[in-house]
Every structure is written in C-alpha cells, then in structure tokens.
BAKOL-410889 format. One line per 2 residues: their letters; for each residue x, y, z of N, C-alpha, C. Coordinates in pm, whole numbers, plus 50000, padded with zeros to 5 digits. Example, Ala and Ser with C-alpha at 12.3 -4.5 7.8 and 13.67 -1.06 7.14 Angstrom:
2
as	51319/49431/50780/51230/49550/50780/51320/49670/50780  51285/49775/50708/51367/49894/50714/51290/50003/50787
END
This chain:
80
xx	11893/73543/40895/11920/73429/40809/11862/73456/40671  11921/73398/40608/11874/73471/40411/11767/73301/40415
xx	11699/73347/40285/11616/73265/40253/11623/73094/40234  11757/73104/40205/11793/72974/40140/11751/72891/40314
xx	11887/72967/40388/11877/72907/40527/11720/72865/40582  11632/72940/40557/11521/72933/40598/11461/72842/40515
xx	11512/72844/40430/11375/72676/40334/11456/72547/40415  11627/72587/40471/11672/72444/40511/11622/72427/40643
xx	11569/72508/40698/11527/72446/40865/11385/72426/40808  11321/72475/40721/11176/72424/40693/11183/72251/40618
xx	11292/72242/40546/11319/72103/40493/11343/71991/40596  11448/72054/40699/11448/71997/40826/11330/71963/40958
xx	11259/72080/40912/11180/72024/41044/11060/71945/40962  11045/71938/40852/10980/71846/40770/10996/71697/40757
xx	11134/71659/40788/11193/71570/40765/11186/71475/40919  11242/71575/41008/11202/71516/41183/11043/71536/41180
xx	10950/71593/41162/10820/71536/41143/10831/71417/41090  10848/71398/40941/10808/71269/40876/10893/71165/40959
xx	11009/71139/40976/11055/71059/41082/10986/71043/41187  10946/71119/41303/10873/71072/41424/10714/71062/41435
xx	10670/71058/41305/10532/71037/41286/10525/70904/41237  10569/70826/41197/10534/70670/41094/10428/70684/41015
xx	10388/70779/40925/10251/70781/40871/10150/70841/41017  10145/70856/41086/10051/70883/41186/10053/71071/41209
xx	10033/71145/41212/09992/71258/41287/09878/71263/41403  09985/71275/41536/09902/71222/41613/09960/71394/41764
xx	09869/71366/41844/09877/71507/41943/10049/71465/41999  10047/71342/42010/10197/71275/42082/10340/71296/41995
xx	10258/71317/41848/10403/71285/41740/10426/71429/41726  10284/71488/41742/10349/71702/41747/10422/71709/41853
xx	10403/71649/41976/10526/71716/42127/10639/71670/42057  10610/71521/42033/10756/71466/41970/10835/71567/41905
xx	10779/71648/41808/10891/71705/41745/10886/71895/41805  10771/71918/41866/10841/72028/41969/10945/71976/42030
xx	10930/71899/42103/11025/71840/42223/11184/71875/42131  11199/71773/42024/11299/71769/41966/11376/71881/41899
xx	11258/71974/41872/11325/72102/41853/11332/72192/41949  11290/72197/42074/11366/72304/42205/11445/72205/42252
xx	11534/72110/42235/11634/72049/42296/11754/72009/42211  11716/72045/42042/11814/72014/41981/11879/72191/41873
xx	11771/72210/41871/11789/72335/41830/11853/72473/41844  11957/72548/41798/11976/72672/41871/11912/72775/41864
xx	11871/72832/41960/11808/72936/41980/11750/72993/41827  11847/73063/41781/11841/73132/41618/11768/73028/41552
xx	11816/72851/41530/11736/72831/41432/11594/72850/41473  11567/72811/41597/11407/72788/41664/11350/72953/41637
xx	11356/73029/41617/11373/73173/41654/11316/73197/41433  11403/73139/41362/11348/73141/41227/11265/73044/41209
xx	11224/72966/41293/11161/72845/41210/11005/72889/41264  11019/72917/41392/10908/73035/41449/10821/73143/41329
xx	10941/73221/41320/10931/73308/41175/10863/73270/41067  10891/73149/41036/10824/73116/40957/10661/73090/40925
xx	10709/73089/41038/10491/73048/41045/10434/73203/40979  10471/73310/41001/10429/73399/40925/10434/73405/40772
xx	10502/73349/40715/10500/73317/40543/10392/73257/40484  10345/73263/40381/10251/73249/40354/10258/73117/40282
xx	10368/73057/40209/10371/72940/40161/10531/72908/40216  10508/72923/40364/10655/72862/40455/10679/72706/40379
xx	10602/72650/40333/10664/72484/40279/10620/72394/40413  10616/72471/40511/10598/72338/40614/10491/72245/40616
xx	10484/72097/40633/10351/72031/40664/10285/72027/40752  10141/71996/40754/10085/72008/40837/10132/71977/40987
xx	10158/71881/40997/10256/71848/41135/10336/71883/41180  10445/71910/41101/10551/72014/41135/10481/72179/41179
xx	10409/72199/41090/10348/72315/41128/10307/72319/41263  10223/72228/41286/10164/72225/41444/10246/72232/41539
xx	10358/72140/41506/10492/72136/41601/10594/72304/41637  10558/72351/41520/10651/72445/41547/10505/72564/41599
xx	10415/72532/41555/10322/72683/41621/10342/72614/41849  10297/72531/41828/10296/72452/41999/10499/72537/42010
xx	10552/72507/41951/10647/72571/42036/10698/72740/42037  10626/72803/41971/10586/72920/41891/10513/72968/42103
xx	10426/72881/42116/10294/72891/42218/10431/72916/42352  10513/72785/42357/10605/72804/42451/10719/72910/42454
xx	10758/72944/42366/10846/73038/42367/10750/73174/42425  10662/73175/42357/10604/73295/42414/10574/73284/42604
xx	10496/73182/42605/10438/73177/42761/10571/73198/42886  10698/73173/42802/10825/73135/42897/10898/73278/42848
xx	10862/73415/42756/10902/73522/42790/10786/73626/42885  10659/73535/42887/10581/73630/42965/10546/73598/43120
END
C-alpha cells in the first residue's frame, strides 16, 4: 500500500477510536476498537495498520495506538 493509503487507515482507525471512546480511554474502549478492527477489517488493511506501529510519527493516537498494538499481540499469538 503507498503512503497516502496508509495515513487513510491511520485517519480511520483514529476516527473509530474517537467514536467508541466518548472522551474516555478506557482498557474496554481499546478491545472496543481491536474487536472492531479483526471483524471489520481485511486482512491487508489490519496487516498495514499493524505496520504502522513501526513509523515513527504513524499519526495514530494514543488509543488507537493501543488498539492496534493489542491486536498487533493477537495476530501474532494466533500465527504461533
């Protein structure tokens, strides 16, 4: 995926953070949006958005961040 693609799933999973948080960052509102991204996601995007966590100024927020490292944790534990 070229860059652009990659700032739009970082804009996106920014956006389903700020939606399923109400102001709150909470341990429940990070599954929330793991959850929402291994069930809504395809493979590839989950697969770059993963990726991303290696960038150094990926754009993601804190919450989103958490959300996507926790599913970062599952993808791995479910190829080993």
């Amino acid at each position: 995926m070229s860059h652009d693609q990659g700032q739009t799933l970082v804009h996106m999973v920014n956006q389903i953070a700020a939606n399923l948080s109400g102001g709150r960052e909470t341990t429940e509102t990070v599954e929330g949006v793991c959850t929402h991204l291994e069930k809504f996601w395809a493979r590839a995007m989950k697969q770059r958005i993963v990726a991303s966590l290696d960038e150094p100024d990926s754009g993601l927020t804190p919450l989103a961040r958490q959300a996507v490292e926790r599913l970062a944790e599952r993808q791995t534990a479910k190829a080993g």
